[in-house]
N, C-alpha and C positions, 0 to 999 in steps of 0.2 A: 730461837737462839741461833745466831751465825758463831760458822764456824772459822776460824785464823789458820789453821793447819789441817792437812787431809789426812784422813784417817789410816789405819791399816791397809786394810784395801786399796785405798785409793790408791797409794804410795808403790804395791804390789801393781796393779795397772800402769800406774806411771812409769815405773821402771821399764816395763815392756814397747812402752812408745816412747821412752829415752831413746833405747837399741834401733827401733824403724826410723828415729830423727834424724841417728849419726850416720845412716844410711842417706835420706834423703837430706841430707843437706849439702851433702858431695854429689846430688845429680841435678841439677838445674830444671830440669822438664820436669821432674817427682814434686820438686818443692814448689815452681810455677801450680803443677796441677791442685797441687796441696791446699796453696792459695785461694785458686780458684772455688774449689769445695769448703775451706771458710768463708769468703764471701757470700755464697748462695747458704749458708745458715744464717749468716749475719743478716742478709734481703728477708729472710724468712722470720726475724724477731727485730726486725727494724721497729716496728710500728708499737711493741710494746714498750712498757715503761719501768720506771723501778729500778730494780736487779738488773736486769736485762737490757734497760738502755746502756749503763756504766759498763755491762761486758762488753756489749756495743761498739763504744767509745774505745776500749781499752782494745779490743780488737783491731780497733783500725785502724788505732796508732802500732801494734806492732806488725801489720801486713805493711804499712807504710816503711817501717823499719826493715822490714826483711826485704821489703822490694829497693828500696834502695841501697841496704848494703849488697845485695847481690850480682844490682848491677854496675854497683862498684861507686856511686854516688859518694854513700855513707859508711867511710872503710874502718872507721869505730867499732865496727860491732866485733866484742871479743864473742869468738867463736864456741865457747860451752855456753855463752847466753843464747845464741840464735841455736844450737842444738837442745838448750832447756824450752826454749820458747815456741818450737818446731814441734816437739815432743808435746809442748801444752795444748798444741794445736792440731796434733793429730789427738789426742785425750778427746779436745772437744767437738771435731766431728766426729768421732767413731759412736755408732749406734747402740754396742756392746761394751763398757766399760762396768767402771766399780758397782754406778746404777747404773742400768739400762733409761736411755733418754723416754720411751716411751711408759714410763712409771709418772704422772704425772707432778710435778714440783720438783720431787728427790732425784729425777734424772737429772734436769736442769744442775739443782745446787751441787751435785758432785763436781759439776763442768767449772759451774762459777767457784767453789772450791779450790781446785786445782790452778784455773787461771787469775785468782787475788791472791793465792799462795806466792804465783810464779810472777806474777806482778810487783808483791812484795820482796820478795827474794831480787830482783834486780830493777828496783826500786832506781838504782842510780844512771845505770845504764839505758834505761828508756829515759830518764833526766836529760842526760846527756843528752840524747836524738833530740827532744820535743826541742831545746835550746839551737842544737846544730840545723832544725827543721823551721824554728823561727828567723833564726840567720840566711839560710839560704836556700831559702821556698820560696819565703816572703819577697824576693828580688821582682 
């Protein structure tokens, strides 16, 4: 049975990479590195399927969102989303969270937990992008 909202714990973890997001989100080189160390998780679960394709996808529409609001492309982005979403994305690389990633499965679903929570929660705001990304990408 999936779960739609994160549990206690998780919510207690969350908060904690709320507080390092609003940090990194005000230094440019933190949030680039930040980036970077999403991607090489994302290279590392490309090839599987499922669950894991869709975080996938849903990952790298918001590296794309954050990379382009930051370099100022995409100035849409209201700023407690790119701090909620920075936050979701420190969640899912850190090795140590609610579950620890190396518990096989339950590490995983806590991540994907967390980020179809934060997915949903600004459901319209990545709307928004994928629209303003079909308008002017596709040029």
């Amino acid at each position: 049975m999936s779960r739609t909202e994160p549990n206690s714990t998780e919510k207690r973890f969350f908060e904690r990479f709320k507080q390092k997001a609003t940090k990194i989100v005000g230094d440019s080189s933190a949030l680039k590195n930040l980036l970077v160390k999403v991607q090489n998780k994302m290279d590392d679960m490309e090839d599987d399927d499922s669950l894991k394709g869709k975080i996938v996808a849903y990952l790298n529409l918001v590296v794309r969102m954050i990379s382009n609001s930051v370099s100022g492309r995409y100035p849409d982005m209201p700023w407690h989303t790119l701090v909620m979403i920075v936050a979701g994305l420190i969640y899912f690389i850190a090795p140590i969270d609610a579950l620890p990633d190396f518990i096989p499965v339950a590490g995983f679903l806590d991540d994907a937990t967390i980020l179809a929570w934060l997915g949903k929660s600004f459901q319209d705001d990545l709307n928004k992008y994928r629209e303003w990304e079909e308008l002017n990408l596709s040029r």
